[in-house]
N, C-alpha and C positions, 0 to 999 in steps of 0.2 A: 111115378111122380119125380119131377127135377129136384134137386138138392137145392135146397136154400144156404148159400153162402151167408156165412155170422164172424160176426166180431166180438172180441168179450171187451166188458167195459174199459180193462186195463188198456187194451191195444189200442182202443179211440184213444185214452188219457194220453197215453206216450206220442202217436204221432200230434195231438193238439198241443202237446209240452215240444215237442219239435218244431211247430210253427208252421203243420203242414195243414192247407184248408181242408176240411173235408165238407161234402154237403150233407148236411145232417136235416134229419125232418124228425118231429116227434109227436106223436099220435095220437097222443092221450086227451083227455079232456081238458076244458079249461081250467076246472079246480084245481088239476093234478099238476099242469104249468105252473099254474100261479103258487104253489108248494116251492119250487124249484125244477129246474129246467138248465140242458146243458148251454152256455151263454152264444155259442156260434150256431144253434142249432134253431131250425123256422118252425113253428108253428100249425101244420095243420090237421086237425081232427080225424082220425081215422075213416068216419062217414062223409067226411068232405074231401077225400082223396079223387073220386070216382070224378070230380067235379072241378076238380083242381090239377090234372094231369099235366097242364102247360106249365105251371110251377113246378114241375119237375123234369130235368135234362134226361133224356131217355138214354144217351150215351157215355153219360158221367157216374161216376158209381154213386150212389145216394145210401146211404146209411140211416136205417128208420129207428127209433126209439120209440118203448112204449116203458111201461110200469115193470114188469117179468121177464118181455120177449116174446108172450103169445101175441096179441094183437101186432104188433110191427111185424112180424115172422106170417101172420096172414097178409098182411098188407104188400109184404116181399112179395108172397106165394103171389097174389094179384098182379103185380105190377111188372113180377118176371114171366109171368104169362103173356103181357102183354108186348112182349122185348125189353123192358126196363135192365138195367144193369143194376140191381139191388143189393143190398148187405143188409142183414140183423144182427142192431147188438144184444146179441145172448146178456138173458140174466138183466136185464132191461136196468132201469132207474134203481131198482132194491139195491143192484151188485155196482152203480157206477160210485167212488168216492171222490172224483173230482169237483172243480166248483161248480155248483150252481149258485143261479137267478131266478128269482120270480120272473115270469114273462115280462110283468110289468116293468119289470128294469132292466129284460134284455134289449 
């Protein structure tokens, strides 16, 4: 099996405190958005990835978030299957302490 490239939460915080963009998707469900959510980061549902593949640049690195890091770390696994240039951030939403938003006021 190929290695899933990861990021810990720290390393997102620093380059988004440098001002660097990164593309970020986060996976979770709606509830778990609407808790909070990182504010540069889009929106789409783990089950609506399959369906939603044009929303994402297949040659741009894409950085998935989920709650732990299992779900976005499958979503990697999928999506670098398919050629995508993926990252997981390891340790998902539990370990990030940057700011978050509710979806609603990203």
């Amino acid at each position: 099996m190929i290695e899933i490239k990861e990021m810990s939460p720290e390393e997102i915080q620093e380059k988004l405190d440098k001002g660097e963009e990164l593309e970020l998707i986060d996976v979770r469900e709606d509830e778990e958005v609407e808790a909070g959510m990182i504010p540069q980061a889009k929106h789409i549902r783990m089950n609506d990835i399959p369906d939603q593949l044009d929303a994402i640049d297949k040659d741009k690195e894409t950085i998935f978030i989920c709650r732990s890091g299992a779900r976005s770390g499958n979503v990697c696994a999928y999506l670098q299957d398919k050629g995508y240039n993926v990252v997981n951030m390891a340790g998902g939403m539990l370990d990030y302490k940057g700011e978050t938003k509710p979806k609603s006021q990203v």
